[in-house]
C-alpha positions in Angstrom: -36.0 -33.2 47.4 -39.3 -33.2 49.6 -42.7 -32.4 47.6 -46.0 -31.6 49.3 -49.0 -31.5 46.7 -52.1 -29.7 48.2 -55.3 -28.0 46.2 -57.5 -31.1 46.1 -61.2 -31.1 46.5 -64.8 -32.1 45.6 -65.9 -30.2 42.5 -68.7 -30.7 39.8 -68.4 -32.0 36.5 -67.1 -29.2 33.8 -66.0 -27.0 37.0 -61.9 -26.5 37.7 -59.4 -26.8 40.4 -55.8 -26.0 40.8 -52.8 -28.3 42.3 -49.7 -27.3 43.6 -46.7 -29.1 44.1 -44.5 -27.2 47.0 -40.4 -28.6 46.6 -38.2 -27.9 48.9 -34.2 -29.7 50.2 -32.6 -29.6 46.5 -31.9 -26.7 43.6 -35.7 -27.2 42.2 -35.1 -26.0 38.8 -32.9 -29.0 38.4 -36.0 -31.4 38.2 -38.5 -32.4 35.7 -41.5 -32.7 37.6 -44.4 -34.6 37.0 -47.8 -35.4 37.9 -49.3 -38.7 38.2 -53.3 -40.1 39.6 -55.0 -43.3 40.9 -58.2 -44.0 40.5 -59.8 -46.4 42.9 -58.7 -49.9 41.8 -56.5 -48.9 39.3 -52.9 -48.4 38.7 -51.1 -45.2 38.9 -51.3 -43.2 35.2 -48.8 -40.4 34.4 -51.2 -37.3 34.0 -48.1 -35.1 32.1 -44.9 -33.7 33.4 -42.8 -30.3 33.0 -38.7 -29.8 32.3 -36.8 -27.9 34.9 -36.7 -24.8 33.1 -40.6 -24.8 32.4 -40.1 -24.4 28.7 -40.8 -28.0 27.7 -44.5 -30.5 28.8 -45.6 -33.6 27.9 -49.1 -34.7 28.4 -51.2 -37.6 28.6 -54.0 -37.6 25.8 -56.5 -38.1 28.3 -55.4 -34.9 29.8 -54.3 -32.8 26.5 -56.3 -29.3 26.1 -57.8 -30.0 29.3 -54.9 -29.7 31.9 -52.3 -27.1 31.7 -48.7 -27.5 33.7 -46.6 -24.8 35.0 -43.9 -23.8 37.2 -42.4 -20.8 39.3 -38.8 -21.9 40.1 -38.5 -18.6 42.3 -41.5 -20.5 44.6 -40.2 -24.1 44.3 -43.8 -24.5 42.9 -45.4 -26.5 39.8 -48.7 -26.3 39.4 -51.8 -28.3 37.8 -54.5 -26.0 36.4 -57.6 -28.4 35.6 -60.0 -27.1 34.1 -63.1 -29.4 32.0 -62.9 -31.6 35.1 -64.7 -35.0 33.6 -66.1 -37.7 36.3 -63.5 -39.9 35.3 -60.5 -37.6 36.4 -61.3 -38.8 40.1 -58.2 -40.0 41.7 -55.5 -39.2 44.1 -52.7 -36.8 42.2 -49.6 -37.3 43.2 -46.3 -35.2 42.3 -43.0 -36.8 41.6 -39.6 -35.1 40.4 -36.4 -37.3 39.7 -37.7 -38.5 36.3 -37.0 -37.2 33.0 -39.8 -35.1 30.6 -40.7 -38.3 28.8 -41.0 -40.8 31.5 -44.3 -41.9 31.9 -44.4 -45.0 34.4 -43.8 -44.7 37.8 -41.0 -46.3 38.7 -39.1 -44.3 36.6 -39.6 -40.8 39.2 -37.3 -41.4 42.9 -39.3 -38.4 44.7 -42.9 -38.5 45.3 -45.4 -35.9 47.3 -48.4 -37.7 49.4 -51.1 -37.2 46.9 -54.5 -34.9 47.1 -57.5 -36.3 46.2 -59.6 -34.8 43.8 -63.3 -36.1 43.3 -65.6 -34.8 40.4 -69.4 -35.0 40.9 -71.3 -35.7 37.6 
């Protein structure tokens, strides 16, 4: 499966943006998908992730209350609504499908987008 993530940008502190993860090559509702960031310096973190169906998420604490996943199988299309948006959420997002719901490192996902980079002001 190929994934293309686009909706980055430069926003301020407390202000939202949305991420989208386009799929296309395999039956997308097959997949958990998830999302995953780096920071500058630091090692990729799992940000939360989405079963095939949609009906089932699992979220980072950093992330919890703030983020909210979705998906529209009909588009091949899971999205990242961000709202809160905290200084330290800065990074390159990245989406990854292959994994399962509670897989939270890496490794553990075989398809990955190319990243967009978000960057919050304070």
């Amino acid at each position: 499966v190929q994934l293309q993530a686009s909706g980055g940008g430069l926003v301020q502190a407390g202000g939202s943006l949305r991420l989208s993860c386009a799929a296309s090559g395999h039956t997308f509702s097959n997949y958990v998908v998830g999302w995953f960031r780096q920071a500058p310096g630091k090692e990729r973190e799992f940000v939360v992730s989405i079963s095939g169906s949609g009906r089932y998420t699992n979220y980072a604490d950093s992330v919890k209350d703030r983020f909210t996943i979705s998906r529209d199988n009909a588009k091949n299309t899971v999205y990242l609504q961000m709202n809160s948006l905290k200084p330290e959420d800065t990074a390159i997002y990245y989406c990854a499908a292959g994994g399962s719901l509670y897989y939270t490192a890496s490794h553990q996902y075989v398809y990955w987008g190319q990243g967009t980079l978000v960057t919050v002001s304070s």
